[in-house]
Structures are given as C-alpha cells and as structure tokens.
N, C-alpha and C positions, 0 to 999 in steps of 0.2 A: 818271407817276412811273416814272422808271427805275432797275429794283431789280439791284444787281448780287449776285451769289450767287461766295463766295469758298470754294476748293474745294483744301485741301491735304490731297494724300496722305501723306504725311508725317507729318503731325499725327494722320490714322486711324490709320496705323499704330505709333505711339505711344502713341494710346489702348489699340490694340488689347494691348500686350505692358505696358503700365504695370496692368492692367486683374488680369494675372495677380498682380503683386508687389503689388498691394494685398490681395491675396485671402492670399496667402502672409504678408504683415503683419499683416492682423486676426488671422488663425490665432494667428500670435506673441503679438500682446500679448491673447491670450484667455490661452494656454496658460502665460505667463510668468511671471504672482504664482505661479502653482499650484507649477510647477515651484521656483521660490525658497524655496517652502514645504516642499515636499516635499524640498528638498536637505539645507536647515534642517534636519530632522527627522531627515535618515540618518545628518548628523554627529551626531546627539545619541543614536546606535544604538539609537533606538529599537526593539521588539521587533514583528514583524507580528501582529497580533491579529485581524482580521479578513483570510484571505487568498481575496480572491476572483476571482483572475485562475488559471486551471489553468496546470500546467506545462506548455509548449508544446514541452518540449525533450525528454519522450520519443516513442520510435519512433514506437509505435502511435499517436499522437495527431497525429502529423505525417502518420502514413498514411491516418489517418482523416480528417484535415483535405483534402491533395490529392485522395483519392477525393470529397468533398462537390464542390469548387471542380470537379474535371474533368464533375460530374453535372449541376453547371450551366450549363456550357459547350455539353455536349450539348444539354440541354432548350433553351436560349438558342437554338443553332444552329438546330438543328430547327424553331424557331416563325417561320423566314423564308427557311429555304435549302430549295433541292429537293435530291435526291437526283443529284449528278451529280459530274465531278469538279472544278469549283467549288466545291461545297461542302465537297469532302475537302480544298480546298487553303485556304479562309478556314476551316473546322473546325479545322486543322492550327494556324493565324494565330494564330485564338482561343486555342486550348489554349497556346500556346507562350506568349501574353501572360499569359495567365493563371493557368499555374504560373508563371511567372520573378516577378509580382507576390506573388503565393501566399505561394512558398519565401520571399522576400525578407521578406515580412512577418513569417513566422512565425518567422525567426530573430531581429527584433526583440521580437518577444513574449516570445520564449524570453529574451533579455538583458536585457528590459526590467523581467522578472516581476518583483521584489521592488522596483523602482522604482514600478508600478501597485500595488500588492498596499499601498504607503505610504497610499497617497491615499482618502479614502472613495471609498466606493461610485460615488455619484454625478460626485462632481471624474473618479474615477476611468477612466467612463465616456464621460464628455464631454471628456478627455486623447484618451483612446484613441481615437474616433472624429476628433475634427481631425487625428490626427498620421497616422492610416492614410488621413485626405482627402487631407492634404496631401502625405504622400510618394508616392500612388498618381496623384496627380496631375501633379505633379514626375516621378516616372518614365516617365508617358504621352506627355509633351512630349519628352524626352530620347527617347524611342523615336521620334517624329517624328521631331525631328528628326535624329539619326542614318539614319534610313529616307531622308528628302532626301537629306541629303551622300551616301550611298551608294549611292544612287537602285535600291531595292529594288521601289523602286511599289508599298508594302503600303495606302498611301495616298496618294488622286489630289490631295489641298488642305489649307489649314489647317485650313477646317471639318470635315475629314472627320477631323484629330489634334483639334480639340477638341471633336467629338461622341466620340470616343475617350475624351477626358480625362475626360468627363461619368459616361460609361455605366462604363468604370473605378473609379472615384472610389466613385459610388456604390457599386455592386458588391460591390465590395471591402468597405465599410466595413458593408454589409447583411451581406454573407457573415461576416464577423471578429465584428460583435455576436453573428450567430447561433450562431458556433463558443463563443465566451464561455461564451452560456448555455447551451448542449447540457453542454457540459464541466463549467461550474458548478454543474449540478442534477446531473449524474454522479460529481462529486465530494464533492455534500453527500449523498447515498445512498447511498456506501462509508463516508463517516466514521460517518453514522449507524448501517450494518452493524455495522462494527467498533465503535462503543462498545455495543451490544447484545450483541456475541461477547465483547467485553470483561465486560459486567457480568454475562453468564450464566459466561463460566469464573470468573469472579471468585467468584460462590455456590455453582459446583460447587467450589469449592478451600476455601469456607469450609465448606459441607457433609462434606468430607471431613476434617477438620482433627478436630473434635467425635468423629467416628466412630472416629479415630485414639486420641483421648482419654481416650474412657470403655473400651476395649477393654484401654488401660496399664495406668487403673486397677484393672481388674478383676484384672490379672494382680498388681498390686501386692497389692489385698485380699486376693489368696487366698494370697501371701505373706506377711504379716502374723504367722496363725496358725500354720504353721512353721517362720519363722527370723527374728525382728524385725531381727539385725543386717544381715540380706540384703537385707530389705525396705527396712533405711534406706538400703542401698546404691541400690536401684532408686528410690528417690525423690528420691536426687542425679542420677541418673543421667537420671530421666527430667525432673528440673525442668529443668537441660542442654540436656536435648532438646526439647523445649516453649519454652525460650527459643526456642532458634533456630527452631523452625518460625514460630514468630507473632510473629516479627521480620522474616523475610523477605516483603516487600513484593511481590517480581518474582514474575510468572508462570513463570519458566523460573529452572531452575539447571543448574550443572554436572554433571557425573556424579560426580566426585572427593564431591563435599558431598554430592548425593543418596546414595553408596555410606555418607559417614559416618551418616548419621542411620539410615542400615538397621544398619551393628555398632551403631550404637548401642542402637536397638530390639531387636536380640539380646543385646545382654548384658542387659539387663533382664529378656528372657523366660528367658533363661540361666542367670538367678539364683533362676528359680522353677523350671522342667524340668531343671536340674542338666545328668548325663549325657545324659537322653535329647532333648538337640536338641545337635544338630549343624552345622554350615554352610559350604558352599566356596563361595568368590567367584571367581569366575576375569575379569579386563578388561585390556585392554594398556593402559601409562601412557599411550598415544598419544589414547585414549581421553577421559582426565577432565577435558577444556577443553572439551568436546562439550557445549551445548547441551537439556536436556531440559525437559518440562514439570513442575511443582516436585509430591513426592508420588506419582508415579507409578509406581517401583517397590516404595515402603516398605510400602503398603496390601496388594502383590502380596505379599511375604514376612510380612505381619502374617497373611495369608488362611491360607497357606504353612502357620505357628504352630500357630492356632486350629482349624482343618479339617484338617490334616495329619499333624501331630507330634503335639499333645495331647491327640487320642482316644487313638493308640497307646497301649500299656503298655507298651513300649519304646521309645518313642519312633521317631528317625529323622533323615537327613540332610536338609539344602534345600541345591541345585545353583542358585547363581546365576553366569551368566555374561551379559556384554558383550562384542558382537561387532559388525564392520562386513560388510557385501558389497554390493556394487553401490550404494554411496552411500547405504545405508539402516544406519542402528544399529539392530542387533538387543540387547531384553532379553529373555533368559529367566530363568523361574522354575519350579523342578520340584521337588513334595515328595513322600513316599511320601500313596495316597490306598487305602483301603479301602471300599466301597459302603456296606455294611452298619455300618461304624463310624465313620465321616466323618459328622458334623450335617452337615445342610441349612443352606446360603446363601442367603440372601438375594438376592444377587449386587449389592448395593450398590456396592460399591469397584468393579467388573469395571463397572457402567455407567456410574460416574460416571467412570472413565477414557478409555472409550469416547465419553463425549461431551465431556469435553476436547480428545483427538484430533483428535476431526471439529471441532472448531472452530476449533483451529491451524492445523491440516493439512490439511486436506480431506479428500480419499478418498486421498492419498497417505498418510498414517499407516493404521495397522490394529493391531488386537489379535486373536488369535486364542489354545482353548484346546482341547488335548487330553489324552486319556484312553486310555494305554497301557501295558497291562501292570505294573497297578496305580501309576503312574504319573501323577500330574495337572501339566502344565507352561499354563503363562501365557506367552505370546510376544508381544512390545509391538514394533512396526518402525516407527520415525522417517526421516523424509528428511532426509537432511546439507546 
C-alpha cells in the first residue's frame, strides 16, 4: 500500500493565526452577556454599593503598582540570567515590556473603575482577568510584530513572540489580581479605621453635648432665685441654643455659627453675672467660612465662665480671638485665673477636645494651655 502524505504549508500557517482569533473569540462571547448587562445597569444609574475594585488613578497606587511589576522583573531576570552585559541588555527588554504593559493596564483600570465596581464580585473578577489576558496578549503580538518589520532582533522566531505572549499574559493577569487584592484588603482597613474614628468622635461629641447641658442649667437654676424675668430670658435663650446644637448632624462647622452659639452661651451666663463678665471676640470675616470641629471652642469659654469669672467677686474679661499663620487657624481663649480661688477641673472639655483633634487631624492639630501672670489661655491650632 502506497500511502501518500499531503503537506500544505499554507494551511499550517492558517492554523497557526486562526488559532489566536479563536482565542480572542471565546474571550468575547465569555465577556459579552456580562458586559450587556453591566451597560444595562449604568443606563438605569444605578448607585455602586459594593465597590471593590481600588482606585488606580492615584499617584501612590500607580507608584506602588510599577515598583511591584519592576521587583518582578528583577527576581524573573535573576532566576536565569548571569551577571554580564547580556543580562543588562534583556533586563533592560524585560523591564521596558513590562512597564509599557504595566502603565497601559493601569490606565484601563483607572477608566474602567466604576464599570468593574458594576459587576459582582465574582463577574467582576472573571471580566478583569479575560480582558487583561486578552489585551496583554494582543499587545505581545503587536510587539512582535513591529520588532520583525523593524528588525530590532528582540526576538529570533514566532515561537520565541509566542512564549512571549504566554509568559506575558500570564504575568500580567497574576500580577493585576494580586495588585486587586493588596489594594482591596488596604482599602477595607482604612474604611474600617475611619468608621471607628468616626464613631468614637461621634461619643466624644455626644459626651460633650450633656456636659454642655447640665452646666446651663445649673446657671439657669441659680438664676431662677434672683430674677425669674431674667431666668425666663435664659431659657429662651438657651432652648435656641440646644435647638441648634442637637440638630446639627456634621462633625465640623463653621466658625461664623461656632462664634454664634458662644454670644450665645454668654448672654445666658450674662444674665446671671450681670456686670461681672465681660467678653471681646476679635476674628477677621475672612475667617468664618473656615472649617472646624463642632463644640470646640464653646466648652473652652464655658471653662473660661465657671473657673474664671465666677469665683471672682468682680468678676473679669474673656479674650477670644481667631487668627491664621502659616496655614494653621489659631483659637485662643484667655480669662483672668487665681490659684487659690479658681475650683479644680476636672479637665473633661480640655480632653475630650484633645481627642477629637487627634482623631481629625493627627498630630497636625494640637491644644496647648498656659499660665501667666495670672492668666490661664486655652490655644486650639487646626490645619487649613
């Protein structure tokens, strides 16, 4: 029997390039309900509720991304090259393929976010991985083959662009999940942070509210017995004012409204000490769009009041001023203070500010208090 054996090259090499566009096809009709779904969904503005793809579009995360991708470049290098300049000049190869793949990626990530962030978790995942197969793959080929046409010799064959395409491909898509989930668990431990910073200033602002409270009233009570018309004045005056504090929801308010709710806590105490309290405010208007944490200076001039003025028998002035320098708002508070006739504080108000502070601010806010020349001043410095 004579077996003829029929042998077109032609038809290999047909195989060989139809072989990619079915690979590019499956891709497609994997990814294509999802995507009709997901488009579905953006017209109908849905709201993202679960977002678990991080933002790829700041600095740091892009810095942090290329420094990982160049460390595996190196270790790669390393596990087959010797030390020669060979190796500095395919080191060089690698790195150049593999930041332009990198960079290229991450700006889709970056555009893509709120298109991923749609999709569950899982669609989500299994999106992201075909599309960073397919387009690192698709770029590895276009890097061939521009290398041919311009005959760079980065590569001797086809096989050696599509162990390229392989080792790429992969790569890439290991490197990209793992960037995902670094980010993802990075980004579920800040928000966890912050709703704990959150619900601790949250009790130290309800803690101070109460303290605020029973403090009125007591100035009220003891108005009561010497002038009821006065006293009904401070219980307009202070229900006003108790509106608005436990109506305001925000951790931060303005300075304009915090300065209101301080006249206004002095004309209350002003209706009991008469003459002997006194008070200058001094802040430039530029001032009262600014910014602060809600409570923070009223506690200060309540202290001011109680500790300051109404030991006296003559009572005394309170110096409040609002100032700027060096991009920090400065508040002071200064009343007249006597050793021997000033009550002991507690120092409640002074730490519950103090850890408001550090919880907004970091160690960029501070309070500091001094004692001079009978003198006691409260200094609160915000960063702008």
């Amino acid at each position: 029997m004579i077996r003829v054996k029929l042998d077109f090259p032609s038809l290999r090499i047909l195989s060989r390039s139809s072989t990619k566009y079915v690979f590019y096809i499956g891709i497609w009709v994997t990814i294509h309900p999802i995507l009709v779904e997901t488009y579905v969904n953006m017209s109908k503005k849905q709201q993202l509720k679960n977002i678990w793809l991080t933002d790829f579009c700041e600095s740091l995360r892009v810095f942090i991304s290329i420094v990982i991708i160049q460390i595996v470049v190196v270790i790669y290098a390393l596990s087959f090259l010797s030390f020669d300049m060979e190796f500095l000049r395919k080191l060089s190869i690698l790195t150049l393929l593999a930041q332009l793949v990198g960079l290229i990626l991450l700006i889709l990530l970056c555009k893509l976010r709120n298109f991923f962030n749609r999709l569950e978790v899982v669609k989500g995942v299994v999106v992201l991985s075909l599309l960073v197969v397919a387009f690192t793959s698709f770029l590895a080929q276009v890097i061939g083959y521009l290398d041919m046409q311009l005959t760079f010799v980065l590569f001797t064959s086809q096989d050696a662009i599509n162990y390229l395409n392989i080792k790429l491909s992969l790569s890439a898509m290991v490197i990209c999940l793992a960037l995902v989930r670094y980010f993802y668990i990075q980004d579920q431990w800040h928000r966890q942070v912050q709703k704990l910073s959150e619900a601790r200033l949250n009790a130290l602002q309800a803690r101070i509210k109460p303290h605020f409270l029973f403090n009125s009233l007591n100035s009220i009570a003891s108005l009561i017995s010497i002038d009821s018309h006065r006293a009904e004045l401070a219980i307009t005056d202070f229900s006003s004012l108790m509106r608005k504090t436990f109506t305001h929801k925000d951790t931060d308010i303005n300075v304009k409204e915090e300065l209101e709710w301080v006249k206004q806590y002095l004309a209350i105490e002003k209706l009991r000490l008469d003459t002997r309290l006194s008070y200058n405010i001094e802040c430039d208007a530029s001032l009262f769009t600014k910014q602060i944490p809600i409570l923070c200076l009223q506690p200060l001039v309540e202290n001011a009041v109680l500790h300051g003025i109404a030991p006296l028998e003559n009572g005394g002035n309170i110096d409040i001023s609002i100032d700027s320098r060096d991009n920090v708002l400065i508040m002071q508070v200064c009343n007249p203070y006597i050793y021997n006739k000033s009550p002991k504080s507690n120092g409640m108000a002074l730490k519950n500010i103090a850890e408001r502070l550090l919880l907004q601010y970091g160690t960029t806010a501070f309070i500091q208090v001094e004692k001079d020349d009978g003198l006691y001043c409260v200094k609160i410095g915000i960063p702008l």
